[in-house]
N, C-alpha and C positions, 0 to 999 in steps of 0.2 A: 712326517712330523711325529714325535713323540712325547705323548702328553702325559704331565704329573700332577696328580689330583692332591692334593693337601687337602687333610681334613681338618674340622675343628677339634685340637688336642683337647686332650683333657687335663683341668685345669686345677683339679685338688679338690681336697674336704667336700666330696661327694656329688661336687657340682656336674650337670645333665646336661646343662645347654649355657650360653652365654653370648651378651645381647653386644653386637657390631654396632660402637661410638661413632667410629673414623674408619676409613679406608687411608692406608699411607700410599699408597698405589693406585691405578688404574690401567682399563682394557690394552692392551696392548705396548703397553711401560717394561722395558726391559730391568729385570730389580740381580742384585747380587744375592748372592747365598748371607744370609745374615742380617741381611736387610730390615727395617720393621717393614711388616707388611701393612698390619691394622690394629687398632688400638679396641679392643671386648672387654666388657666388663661382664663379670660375675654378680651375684648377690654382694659377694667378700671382697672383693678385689678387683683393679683395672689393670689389665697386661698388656705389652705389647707382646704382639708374635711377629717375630722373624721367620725371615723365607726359608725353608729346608735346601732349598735349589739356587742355582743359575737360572735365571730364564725369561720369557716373557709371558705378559700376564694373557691370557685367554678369555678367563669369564672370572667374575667375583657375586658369590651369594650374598645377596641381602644387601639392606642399605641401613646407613646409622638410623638405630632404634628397633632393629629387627631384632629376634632371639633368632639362635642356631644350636639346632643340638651337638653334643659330643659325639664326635665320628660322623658328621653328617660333612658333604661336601662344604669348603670354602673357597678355594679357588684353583685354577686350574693351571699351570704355565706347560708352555712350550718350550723344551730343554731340547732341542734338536742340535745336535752339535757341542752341548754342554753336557757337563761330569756335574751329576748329580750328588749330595751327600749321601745317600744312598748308592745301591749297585742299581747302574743303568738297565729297564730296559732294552729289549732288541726292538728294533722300526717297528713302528707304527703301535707297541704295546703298551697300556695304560700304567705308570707307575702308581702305586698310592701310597699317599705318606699312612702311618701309622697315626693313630690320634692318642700318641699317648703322652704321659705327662708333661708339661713344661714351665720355666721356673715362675708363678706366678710372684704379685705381691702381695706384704703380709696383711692377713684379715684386719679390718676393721673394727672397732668398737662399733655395736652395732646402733640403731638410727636412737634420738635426734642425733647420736651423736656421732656421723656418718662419717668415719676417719678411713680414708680411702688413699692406700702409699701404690705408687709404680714399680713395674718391676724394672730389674737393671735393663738401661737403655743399651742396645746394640750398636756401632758405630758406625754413626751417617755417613751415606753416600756423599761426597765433594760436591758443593752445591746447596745441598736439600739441608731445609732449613727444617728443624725436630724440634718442636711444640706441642701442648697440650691442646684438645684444643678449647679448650678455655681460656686459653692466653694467645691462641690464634682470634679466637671470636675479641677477646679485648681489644689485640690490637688493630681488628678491622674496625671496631666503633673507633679508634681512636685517629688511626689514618696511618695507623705506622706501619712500613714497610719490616717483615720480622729479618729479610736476609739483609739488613743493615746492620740487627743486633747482635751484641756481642753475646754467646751464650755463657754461663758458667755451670751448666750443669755435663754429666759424663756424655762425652763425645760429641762436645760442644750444641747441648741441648738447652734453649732455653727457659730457662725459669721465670717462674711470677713477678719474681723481686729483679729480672735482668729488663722485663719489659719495663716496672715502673720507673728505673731509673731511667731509661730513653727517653718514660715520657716526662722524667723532670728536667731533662733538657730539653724538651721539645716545644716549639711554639706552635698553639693550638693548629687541627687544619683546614688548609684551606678547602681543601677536596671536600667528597660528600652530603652529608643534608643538611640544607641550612635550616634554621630556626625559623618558621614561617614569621611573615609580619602580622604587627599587632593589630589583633580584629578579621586576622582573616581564615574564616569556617575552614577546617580540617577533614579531611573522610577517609578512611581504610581502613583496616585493620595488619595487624602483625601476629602472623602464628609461628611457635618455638614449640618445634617436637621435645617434646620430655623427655631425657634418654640419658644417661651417665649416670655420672655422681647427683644429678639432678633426679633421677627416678630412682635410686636406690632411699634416697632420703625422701621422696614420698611415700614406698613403701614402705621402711619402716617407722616413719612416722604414722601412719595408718596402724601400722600393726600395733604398736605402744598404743595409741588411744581405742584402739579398739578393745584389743585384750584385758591393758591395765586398768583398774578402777583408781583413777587417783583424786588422791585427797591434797587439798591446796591448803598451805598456812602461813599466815603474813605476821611478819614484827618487824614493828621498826625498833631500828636499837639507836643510841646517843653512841656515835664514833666520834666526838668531841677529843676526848683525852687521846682516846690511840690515832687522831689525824696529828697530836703536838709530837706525840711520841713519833711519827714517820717521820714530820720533818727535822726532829732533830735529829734523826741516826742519820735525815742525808745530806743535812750538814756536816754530818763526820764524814761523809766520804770523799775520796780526792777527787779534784778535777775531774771531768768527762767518765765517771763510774757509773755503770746503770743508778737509777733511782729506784727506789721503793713503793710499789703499788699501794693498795688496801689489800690486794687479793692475797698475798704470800701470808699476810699475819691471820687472814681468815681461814688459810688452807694449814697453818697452825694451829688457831683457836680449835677447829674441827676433829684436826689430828686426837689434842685432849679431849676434846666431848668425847669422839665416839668408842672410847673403852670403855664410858657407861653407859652405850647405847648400843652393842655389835649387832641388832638386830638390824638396823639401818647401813653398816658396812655389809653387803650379803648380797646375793644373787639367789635370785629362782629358776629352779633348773626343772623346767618345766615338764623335759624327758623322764623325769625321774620323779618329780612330786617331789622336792628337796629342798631343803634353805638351806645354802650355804654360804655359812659366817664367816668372814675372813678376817686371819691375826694381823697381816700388815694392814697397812691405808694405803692401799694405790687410787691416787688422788685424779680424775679425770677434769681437764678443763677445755671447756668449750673451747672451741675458735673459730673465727669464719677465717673463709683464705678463698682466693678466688676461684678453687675447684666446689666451693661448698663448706658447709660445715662438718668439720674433724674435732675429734677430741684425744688431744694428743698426753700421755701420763707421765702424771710424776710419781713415781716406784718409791715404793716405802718411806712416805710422806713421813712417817712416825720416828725414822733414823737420822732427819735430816734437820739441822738448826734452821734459824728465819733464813741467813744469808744463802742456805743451800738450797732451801724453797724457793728462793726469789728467783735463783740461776738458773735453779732447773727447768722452771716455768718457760722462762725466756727461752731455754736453749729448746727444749722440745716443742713450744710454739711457733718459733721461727722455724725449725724441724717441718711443722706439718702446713705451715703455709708456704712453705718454697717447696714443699713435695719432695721432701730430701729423709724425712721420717723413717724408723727402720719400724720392722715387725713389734717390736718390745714395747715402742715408743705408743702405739695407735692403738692397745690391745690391751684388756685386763685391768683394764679402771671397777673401784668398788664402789667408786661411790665420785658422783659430778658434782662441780662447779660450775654454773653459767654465768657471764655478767658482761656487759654489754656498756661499761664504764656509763661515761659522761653520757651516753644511747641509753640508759638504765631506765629511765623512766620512772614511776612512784611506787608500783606493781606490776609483777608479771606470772602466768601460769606454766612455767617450764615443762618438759614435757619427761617422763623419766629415760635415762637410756638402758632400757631391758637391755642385760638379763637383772638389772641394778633396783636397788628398791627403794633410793630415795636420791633425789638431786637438789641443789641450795643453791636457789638462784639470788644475785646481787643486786641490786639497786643502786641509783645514782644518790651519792652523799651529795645532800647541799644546808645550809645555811637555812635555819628559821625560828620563828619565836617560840618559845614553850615555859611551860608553867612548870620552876623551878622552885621549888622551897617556898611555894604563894607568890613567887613576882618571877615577872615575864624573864626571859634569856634569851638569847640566841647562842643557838645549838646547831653542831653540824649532826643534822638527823639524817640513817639511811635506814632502809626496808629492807629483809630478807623476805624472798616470796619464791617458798620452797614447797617441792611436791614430793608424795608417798605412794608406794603402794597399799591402798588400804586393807588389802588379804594379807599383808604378812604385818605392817606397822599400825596400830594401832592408833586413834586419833589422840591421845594424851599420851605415849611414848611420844609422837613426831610434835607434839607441843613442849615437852618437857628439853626435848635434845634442843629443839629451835630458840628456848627461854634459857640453858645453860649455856649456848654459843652466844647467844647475847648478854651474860652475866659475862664472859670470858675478853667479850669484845669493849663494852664496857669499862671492864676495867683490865686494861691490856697487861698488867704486869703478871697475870694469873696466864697469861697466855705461856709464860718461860717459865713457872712450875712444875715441877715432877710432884703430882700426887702418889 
């Protein structure tokens, strides 16, 4: 028998070790050269790695949620008979892969805003069904079978958005746990190892509140005038055309605040004791997607009219929740957006996404009475409830930038001004 050790490669931008999500494989699974073997994540990134060899599998380190260093054993196959990608050992001699680089995916914006892309998939074995598995775990809550689905991602892998469609045609199921009856006492409990895109985002959410000192500041502004102004431009648009958010005109209004404000466009660069200010607006906006929360960019917010802000949004949102996002896309935000529409609630404390030094969180607009000119109105009121770093932004800079986005919002025609 002739045995070949595959180490854990190394994975880029200085990473040491990196923690095993999934095994694509198991003990004694004969896999092809190219195959995914296992799905690791990094601090930065989630990659598959493909098999170096022909062969079958021997032993496998670790189990999802373990770390593994770089160049430490990962699995072992028996290539006895098989042409290795490498030059074969002679009997019985131990080949070892090399642990060196391979192609990851691009970094993330780091936590809340934990934008996390795949590297290129390798092309599945006939058969085997290639999912995340966060959309294997969906589709086991939900009862679907995934080798039904059709995939549309590279080499017929499924995506987030392939599973939801199955289950819009799917009648609930019948399989699995039912709903107990009414009145009758419950006992167990359910434990979910922390591990993926799910422990990156708690550490660095940790890290941001740990480190950052933030300072929280709430306005409500009157989005009266600019909600008549959305729905008229989307009566101008033809039939079945996207529609118009609130978000696109506020990632406009923003755009013009922050040339009087570049201090809150900026990063701290912590290696260096630096603030650094940035001339474009690379615009970052939250998003949830069933891997977790990503914040996918929209690159030089400042070059782009409403209608290009609106497109971009959609295109690179949809981008990071079907996990189709490139490196450009997930990376280099100066400055977030969070909002959680109609989920917005009255207030909220957003968290900043370091290395960034301020983030503007949204609120739900709705409908309520207010004291206009001495007599009552009803006014579509919404809340910005945004947070600073308080080391670099001072508490009356981060009031004044929050009081002239709501001067802007206000009165939305100042929003298409060139000061």
């Amino acid at each position: 028998m002739s045995r070949f050790v595959f180490k854990m490669p190394d994975l880029g931008e200085g990473t040491v070790e990196a923690e095993v999500v999934e095994w694509k494989v198991s003990v004694g699974e004969v896999v092809q050269e190219d195959q995914v073997i296992a799905e690791v994540m990094t601090d930065k990134a989630a990659v598959e790695v493909p098999s170096p060899v022909t062969g079958r599998v021997l032993s496998l380190t670790g189990q999802p949620g373990d770390m593994v260093a770089v160049g430490s054993e990962l699995i072992v196959f028996d290539i006895s008979g098989e042409a290795p990608a490498q030059a074969a050992p002679s009997a019985g001699e131990v080949a070892v892969a090399p642990a060196g680089p391979v192609a990851a995916a691009p970094a993330p914006a780091p936590a809340p805003a934990v934008a996390i892309a795949e590297a290129a998939v390798a092309p599945a074995l006939a058969g085997r069904v290639m999912a995340s598995p966060a959309t294997r775990r969906r589709a086991r809550e939900a009862g679907v079978d995934l080798s039904q689905v059709t995939g549309s991602g590279p080499g017929g892998r499924i995506q987030p958005g392939d599973l939801e469609v199955a289950l819009a045609g799917k009648a609930p199921p019948a399989a699995g746990r039912a709903a107990p009856a009414a009145g009758v006492a419950r006992s167990g409990t359910e434990e979910i190892k922390v591990i993926g895109v799910r422990r990156v985002i708690a550490q660095r959410m940790t890290e941001a509140k740990r480190n950052i000192p933030h300072f929280a500041y709430v306005e409500e502004v009157d989005v009266t005038e600019l909600e008549s102004l959305r729905q008229h431009l989307n009566a101008q648009l033809a039939r079945g055309a996207d529609r118009y958010t609130l978000l696109p005109f506020i990632v406009a209004a923003l755009v013009r605040v922050l040339d009087g404000f570049p201090q809150c466009n900026a990063h701290y660069d912590e290696s260096r004791g630096v603030i650094v200010r940035h001339h474009p607006v690379h615009v970052g906006i939250a998003t949830q997607t069933p891997d977790g929360l990503k914040v996918p960019v929209v690159r030089n917010a400042e070059a782009r009219g409403l209608a290009g802000i609106a497109a971009e949004i959609r295109r690179v949102s949809e981008a990071a929740r079907t996990g189709t996002a490139k490196r450009d896309e997930l990376t280099g935000s100066t400055i977030t957006v969070t909002s959680l529409g109609r989920l917005g609630g009255i207030v909220s404390t957003p968290v900043i996404n370091a290395p960034e030094v301020a983030i503007v969180g949204v609120n739900k607009a709705v409908e309520r009475p207010v004291v206009q000119n001495g007599a009552i109105a009803v006014r579509r009121m919404m809340n910005l409830s945004s947070s600073f770093d308080h080391r670099f932004v001072d508490g009356f800079d981060a009031a004044a930038m929050i009081q002239a986005l709501k001067d802007r919002l206000e009165h939305p025609a100042t929003i298409f001004i060139q000061d």
